[in-house]
ROZA-607017 format. One record per residue (C-alpha): x, y, z. Coordinates in steps of 0.2 Angstrom, whole numbers, padded with zeros to 4 digits, always signed. Example, Ala and Ser with C-alpha at 12.3 -4.5 7.8 and 13.67 -1.06 7.14 Angstrom:
<atoms>
+0062-0022+0039/+0068-0005+0036/
</atoms>
This chain:
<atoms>
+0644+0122+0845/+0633+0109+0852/+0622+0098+0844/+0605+0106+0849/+0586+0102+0845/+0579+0117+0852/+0586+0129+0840/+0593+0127+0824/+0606+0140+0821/+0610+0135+0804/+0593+0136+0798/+0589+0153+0807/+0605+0158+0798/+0597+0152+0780/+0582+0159+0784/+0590+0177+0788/+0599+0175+0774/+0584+0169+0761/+0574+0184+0769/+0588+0197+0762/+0589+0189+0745/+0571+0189+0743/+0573+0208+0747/+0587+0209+0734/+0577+0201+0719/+0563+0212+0725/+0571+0226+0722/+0580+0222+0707/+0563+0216+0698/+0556+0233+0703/+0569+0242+0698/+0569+0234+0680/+0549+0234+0678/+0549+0254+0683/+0566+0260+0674/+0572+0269+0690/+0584+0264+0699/+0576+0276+0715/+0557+0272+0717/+0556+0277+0735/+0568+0290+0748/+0572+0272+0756/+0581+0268+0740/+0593+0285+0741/+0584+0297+0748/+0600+0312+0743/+0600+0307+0728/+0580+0309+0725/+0580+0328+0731/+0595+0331+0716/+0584+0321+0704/+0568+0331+0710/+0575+0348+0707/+0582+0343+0692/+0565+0336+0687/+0556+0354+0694/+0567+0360+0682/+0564+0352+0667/+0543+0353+0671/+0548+0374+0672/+0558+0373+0656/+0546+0364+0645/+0532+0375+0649/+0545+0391+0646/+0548+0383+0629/+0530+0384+0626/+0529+0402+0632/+0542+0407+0622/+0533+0400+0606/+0517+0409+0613/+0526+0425+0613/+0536+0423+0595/+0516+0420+0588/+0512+0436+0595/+0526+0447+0591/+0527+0436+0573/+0505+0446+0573/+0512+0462+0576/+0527+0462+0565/+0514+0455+0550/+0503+0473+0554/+0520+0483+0556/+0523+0476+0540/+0505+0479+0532/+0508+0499+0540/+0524+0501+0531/+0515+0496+0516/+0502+0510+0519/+0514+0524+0521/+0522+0518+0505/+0506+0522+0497/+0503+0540+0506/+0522+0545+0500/+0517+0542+0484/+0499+0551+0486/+0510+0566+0497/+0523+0566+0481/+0510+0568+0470/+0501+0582+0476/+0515+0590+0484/+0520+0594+0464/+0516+0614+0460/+0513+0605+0442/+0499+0593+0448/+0482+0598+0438/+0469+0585+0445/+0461+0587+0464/+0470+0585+0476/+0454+0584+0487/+0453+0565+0481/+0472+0563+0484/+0467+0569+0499/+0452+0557+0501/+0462+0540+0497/+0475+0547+0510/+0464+0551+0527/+0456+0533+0522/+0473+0526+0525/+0478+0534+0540/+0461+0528+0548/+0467+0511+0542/+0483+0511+0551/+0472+0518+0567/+0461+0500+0566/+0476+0490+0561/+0488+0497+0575/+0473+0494+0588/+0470+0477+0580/+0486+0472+0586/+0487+0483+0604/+0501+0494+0597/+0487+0508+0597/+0488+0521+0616/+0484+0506+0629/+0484+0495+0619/+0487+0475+0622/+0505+0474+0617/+0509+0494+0622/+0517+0488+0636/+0533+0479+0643/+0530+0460+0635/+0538+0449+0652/+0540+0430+0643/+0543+0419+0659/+0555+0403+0651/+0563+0400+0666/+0584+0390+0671/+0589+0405+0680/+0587+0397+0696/+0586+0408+0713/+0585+0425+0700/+0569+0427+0692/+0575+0441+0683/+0587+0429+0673/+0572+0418+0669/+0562+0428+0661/+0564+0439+0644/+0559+0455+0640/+0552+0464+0625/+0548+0483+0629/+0533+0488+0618/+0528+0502+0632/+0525+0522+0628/+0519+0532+0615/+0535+0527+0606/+0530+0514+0602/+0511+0517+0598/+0510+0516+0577/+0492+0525+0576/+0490+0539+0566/+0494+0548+0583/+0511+0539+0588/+0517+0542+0568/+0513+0560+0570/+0500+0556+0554/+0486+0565+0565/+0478+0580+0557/+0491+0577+0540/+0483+0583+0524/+0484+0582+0505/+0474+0598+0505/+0479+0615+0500/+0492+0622+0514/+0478+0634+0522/+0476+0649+0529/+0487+0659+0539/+0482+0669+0555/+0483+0688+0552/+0494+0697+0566/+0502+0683+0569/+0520+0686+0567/+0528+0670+0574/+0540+0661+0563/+0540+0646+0570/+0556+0639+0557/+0566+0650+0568/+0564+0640+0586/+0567+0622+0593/+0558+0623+0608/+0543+0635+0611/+0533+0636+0628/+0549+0636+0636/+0556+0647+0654/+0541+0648+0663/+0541+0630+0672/+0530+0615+0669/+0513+0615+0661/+0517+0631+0651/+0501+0632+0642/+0492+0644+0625/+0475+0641+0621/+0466+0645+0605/+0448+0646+0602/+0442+0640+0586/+0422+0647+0580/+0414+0634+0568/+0399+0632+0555/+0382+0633+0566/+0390+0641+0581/+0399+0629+0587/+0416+0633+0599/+0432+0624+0605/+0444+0628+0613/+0463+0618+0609/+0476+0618+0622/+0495+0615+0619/+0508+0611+0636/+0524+0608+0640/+0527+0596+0655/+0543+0605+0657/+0551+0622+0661/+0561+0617+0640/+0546+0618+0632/+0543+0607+0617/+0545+0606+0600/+0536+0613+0587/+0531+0597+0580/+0526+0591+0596/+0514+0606+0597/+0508+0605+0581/+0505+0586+0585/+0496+0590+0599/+0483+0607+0594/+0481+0594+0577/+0474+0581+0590/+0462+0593+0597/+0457+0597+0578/+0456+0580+0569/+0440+0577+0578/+0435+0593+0568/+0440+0591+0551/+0454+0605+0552/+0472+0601+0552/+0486+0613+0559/+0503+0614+0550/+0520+0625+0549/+0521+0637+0532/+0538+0631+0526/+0541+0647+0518/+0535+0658+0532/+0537+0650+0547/+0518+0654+0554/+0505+0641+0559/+0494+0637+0545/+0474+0630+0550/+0468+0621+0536/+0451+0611+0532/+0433+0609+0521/+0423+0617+0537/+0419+0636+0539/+0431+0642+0553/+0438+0654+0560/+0450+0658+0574/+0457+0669+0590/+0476+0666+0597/+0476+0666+0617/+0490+0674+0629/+0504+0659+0631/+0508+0657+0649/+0519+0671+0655/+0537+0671+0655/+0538+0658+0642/+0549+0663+0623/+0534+0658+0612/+0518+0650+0608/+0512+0642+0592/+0506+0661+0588/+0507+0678+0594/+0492+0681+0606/+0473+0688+0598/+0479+0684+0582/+0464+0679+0570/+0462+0668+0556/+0447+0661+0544/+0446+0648+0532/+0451+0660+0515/+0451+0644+0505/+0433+0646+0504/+0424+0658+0494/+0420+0671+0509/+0412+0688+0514/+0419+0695+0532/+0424+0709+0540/+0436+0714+0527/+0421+0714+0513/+0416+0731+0505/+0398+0728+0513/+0405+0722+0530/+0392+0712+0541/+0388+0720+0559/+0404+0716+0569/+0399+0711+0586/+0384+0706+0581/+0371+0702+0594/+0355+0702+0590/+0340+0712+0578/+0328+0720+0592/+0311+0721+0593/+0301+0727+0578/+0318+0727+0566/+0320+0714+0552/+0331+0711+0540/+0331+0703+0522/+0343+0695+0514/+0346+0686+0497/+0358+0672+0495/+0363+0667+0477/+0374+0653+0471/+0374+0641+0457/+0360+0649+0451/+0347+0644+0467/+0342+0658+0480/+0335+0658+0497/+0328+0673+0506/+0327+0675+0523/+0320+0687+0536/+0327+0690+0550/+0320+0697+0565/+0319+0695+0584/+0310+0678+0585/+0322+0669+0574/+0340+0680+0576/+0336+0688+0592/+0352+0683+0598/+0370+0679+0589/+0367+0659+0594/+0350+0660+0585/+0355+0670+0572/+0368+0658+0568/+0355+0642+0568/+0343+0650+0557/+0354+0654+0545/+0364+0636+0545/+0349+0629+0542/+0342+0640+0529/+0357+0643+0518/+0362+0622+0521/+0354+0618+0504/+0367+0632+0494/+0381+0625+0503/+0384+0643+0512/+0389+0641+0532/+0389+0656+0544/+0400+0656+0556/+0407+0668+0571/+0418+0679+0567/+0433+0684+0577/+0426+0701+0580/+0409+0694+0584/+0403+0699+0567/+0392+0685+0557/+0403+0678+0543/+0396+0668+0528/+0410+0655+0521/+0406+0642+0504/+0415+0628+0493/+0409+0637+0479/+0404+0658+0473/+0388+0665+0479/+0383+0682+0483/+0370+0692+0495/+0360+0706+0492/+0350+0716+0506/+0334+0720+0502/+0324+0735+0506/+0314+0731+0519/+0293+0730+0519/+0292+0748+0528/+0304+0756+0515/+0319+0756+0527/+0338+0749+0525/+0336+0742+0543/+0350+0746+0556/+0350+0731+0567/+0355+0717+0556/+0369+0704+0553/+0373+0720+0537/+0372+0735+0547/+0366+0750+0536/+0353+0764+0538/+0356+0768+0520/+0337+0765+0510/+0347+0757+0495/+0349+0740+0493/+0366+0734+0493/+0375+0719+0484/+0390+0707+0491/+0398+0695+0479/+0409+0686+0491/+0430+0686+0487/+0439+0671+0479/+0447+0657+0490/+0466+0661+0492/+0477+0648+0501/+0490+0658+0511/+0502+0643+0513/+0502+0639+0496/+0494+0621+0485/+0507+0611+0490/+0511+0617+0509/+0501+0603+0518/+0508+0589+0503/+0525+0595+0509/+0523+0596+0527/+0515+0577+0525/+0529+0572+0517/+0542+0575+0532/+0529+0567+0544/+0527+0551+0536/+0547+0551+0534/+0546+0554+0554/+0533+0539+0553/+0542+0528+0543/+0559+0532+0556/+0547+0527+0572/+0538+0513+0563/+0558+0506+0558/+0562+0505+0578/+0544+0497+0584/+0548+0484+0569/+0569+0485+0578/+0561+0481+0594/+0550+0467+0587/+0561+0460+0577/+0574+0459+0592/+0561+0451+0600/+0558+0435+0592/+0576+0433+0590/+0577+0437+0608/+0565+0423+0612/+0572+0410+0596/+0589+0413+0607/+0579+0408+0624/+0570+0392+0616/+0586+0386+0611/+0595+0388+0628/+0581+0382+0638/+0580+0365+0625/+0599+0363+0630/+0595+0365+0648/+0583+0353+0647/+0592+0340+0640/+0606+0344+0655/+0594+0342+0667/+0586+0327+0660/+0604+0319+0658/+0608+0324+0678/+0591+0315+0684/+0594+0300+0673/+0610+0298+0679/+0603+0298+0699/+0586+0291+0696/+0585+0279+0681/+0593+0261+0684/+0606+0254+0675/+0593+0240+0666/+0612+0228+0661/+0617+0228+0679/+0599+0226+0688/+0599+0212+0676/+0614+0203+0682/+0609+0208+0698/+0591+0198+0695/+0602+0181+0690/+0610+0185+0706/+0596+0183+0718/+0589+0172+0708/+0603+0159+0711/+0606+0165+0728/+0588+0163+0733/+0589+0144+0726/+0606+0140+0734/+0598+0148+0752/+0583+0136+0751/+0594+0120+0746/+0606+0126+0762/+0589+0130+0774/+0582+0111+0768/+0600+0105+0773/+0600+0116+0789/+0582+0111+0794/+0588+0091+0793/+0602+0093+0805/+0593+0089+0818/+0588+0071+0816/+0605+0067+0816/+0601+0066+0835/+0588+0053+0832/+0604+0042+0829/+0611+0045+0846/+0596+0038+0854/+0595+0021+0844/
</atoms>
């Protein structure tokens, strides 16, 4: 090459070659001051999309961590009110034993007391942590961790608190309607032995149905409906459950006689009631149809009395009356009825209710549609002769006889026996304590479930953070070698470009 003054190709070379170095140390002080080794897609730009999904999947696998934790805190709640249920039924298996013993001499009506206070603490606890019908938790728990890349089904796990199996409310233990009280009172007619079936309500298709019609203190009536959603019926337990969930909001409770096999209705409330027609075609229903029954745990005077009152009763008529003595602890109230005020059954009904409230005497509707007076405790009626010197022959005691007449009502007798409804409790808080053990399986399974998950994502997130730090962090010994490098290069370039930029006035000396 010719010696030139125009342009300086050594020097444009130092130059270019100053310009990279300078580059070079740039980069190599950036890449110590940040850590990474790739701070922008210029640096590598394949290898930033590997270290940005491995990144994504560490920020989805932190976050899963803490959503696992969320959800062991949760279940971790409902297994500390599973717990506190268990407990509970302990105590009414030890209430149930006592006064399910024919050798018990206290009152089992503050067994019973103690007892029902329970089961409507297990209804507030079970709601108080959702496992109540549609409740919060009563349903399939999804916990979204994440690491199962494309499939989101592999990221997630699931803990399946859904359906009435897994309610624990009175009404998912199959407590509803359970008593301590004496067994009750079996339904005259009724000559189904229920001990002797699996199914009933079964062969006639879905929504085989028999409806019972229940006549209370005051005139009050219900109706309680049990159905089978299938053409195989349902189990006697499940019928029972379900004519005891109708009842419960009436203070009656429905139970099988473990001697007989008949339906036993039981409770402190005057009552009586008629058995309805199960759906043709099916093998049974809870009872045989227009069977009766009344609450004979009470002291009582129906239609079976020796002074029977009016069956189908309905009404005294214009100008008749009628008066009645009640007696019982040694206090009497007299009433006369007539037209105004028991012109109808319904009337009847009210005025008496509200008159015989303060001796503890309730009339009720019979089956028959007599007037039936029912009593915790012994009392007696007498019909008076009337003002005009007649018996009367319109009233609730029909009787054109002068003569007064005298009633002393019969003696409570429990047709399922003292211990019936003890025993019958017994075998449903066993069936309790079997459901309660799988909700607290299914917990349980849960947080170990989720403990397993916690401890696979925090491996996964180490992997991951190892795979990014490999692509993206710098190597801190190298870039540090590499910054002595530049550095020296950089100084040797500008002693060269100071050498190549005074090559020229060597042509100074051709011209002296």
């Amino acid at each position: 090459m010719g010696l030139t003054v125009q342009t300086n190709i050594a020097s444009l070379i130092a130059q270019n070659n100053l310009n990279v170095n300078d580059n070079f140390m740039q980069q190599t002080i950036e890449r110590l001051s940040s850590g990474y080794r790739i701070n922008s897609s210029a640096d590598d730009a394949a290898g930033l999309v590997i270290a940005n999904q491995y990144r994504s999947s560490v920020t989805e696998l932190t976050q899963g961590v803490a959503n696992a934790n969320d959800g062991i805190s949760t279940l971790q709640i409902v297994d500390g009110g599973l717990s506190n249920i268990s407990t509970m039924l302990d105590r009414m298996k030890t209430l149930a034993t006592q006064s399910a013993s024919g050798t018990f001499s206290g009152n089992r009506g503050t067994l019973d007391q103690e007892y029902q206070q329970l089961v409507t603490e297990i209804n507030r606890q079970a709601a108080n942590i959702g496992l109540n019908a549609g409740g919060t938790n009563n349903v399939d728990i999804n916990v979204y961790i994440g690491g199962g890349g494309a499939s989101q089904t592999n990221s997630q796990v699931s803990v399946d608190l859904s359906g009435t199996g897994n309610t624990v409310d009175a009404t998912g233990l199959g407590l509803a309607g359970t008593s301590l009280l004496a067994a009750g009172s079996a339904l005259t007619g009724n000559t189904v032995d229920l001990n002797s079936f699996t199914n009933i309500l079964s062969g006639a298709g879905a929504n085989a149905s028999q409806t019972l019609t229940f006549n209370l203190a005051g005139g009050t009536s219900f109706q309680a409906q049990i159905t089978s959603p299938t053409n195989a019926g349902i189990t006697v337990a499940d019928a029972v459950q379900q004519l005891n969930t109708a009842l419960s909001a009436h203070g009656l409770s429905a139970s099988v006689d473990s001697s007989t096999g008949g339906l036993l209705i039981s409770g402190d409330t005057a009552f009586t009631v008629t058995g309805g027609t199960p759906t043709v075609g099916v093998n049974t229903g809870l009872v045989t149809a227009a069977s009766t029954g009344e609450n004979t745990s009470m002291y009582t005077v129906d239609a079976a009395s020796t002074n029977a009152p009016e069956a189908t009763f309905t009404g005294i008529g214009a100008g008749a009356d009628e008066k009645l003595q009640f007696s019982s602890n040694g206090n009497s109230v007299t009433l006369d009825l007539t037209q105004t005020n028991a012109g109808t059954a319904t009337t009847a009904l009210q005025t008496l209710n509200n008159q015989l409230a303060a001796l503890g005497i309730s009339a009720v509707l019979g089956t028959d549609g007599s007037i039936q007076f029912q009593s915790d405790n012994a009392f007696s009626i007498t019909k008076a002769v009337n003002p005009d010197g007649s018996g009367g022959d319109q009233g609730v005691f029909a009787d054109s006889s002068v003569a007064a007449k005298n009633n002393t009502a019969t003696a409570p007798t429990v047709t399922g026996g003292a211990t019936g409804n003890a025993l019958n409790s017994i075998t449903a808080i066993d069936n309790a304590i079997s459901v309660l053990g799988n909700v607290q399986g299914t917990v349980g399974a849960g947080e170990n479930k989720l403990n397993y998950a916690i401890g696979l994502a925090t491996s996964q997130i180490t992997s991951f953070s190892a795979a990014e730090s490999s692509i993206r962090d710098a190597n801190m010994a190298q870039e540090a070698a590499n910054l002595t490098k530049a550095q020296i290069l950089q100084q040797s370039t500008i002693a060269a470009m100071a050498q190549a930029n005074a090559m020229p006035q060597a042509v100074l000396a051709l011209l002296k």
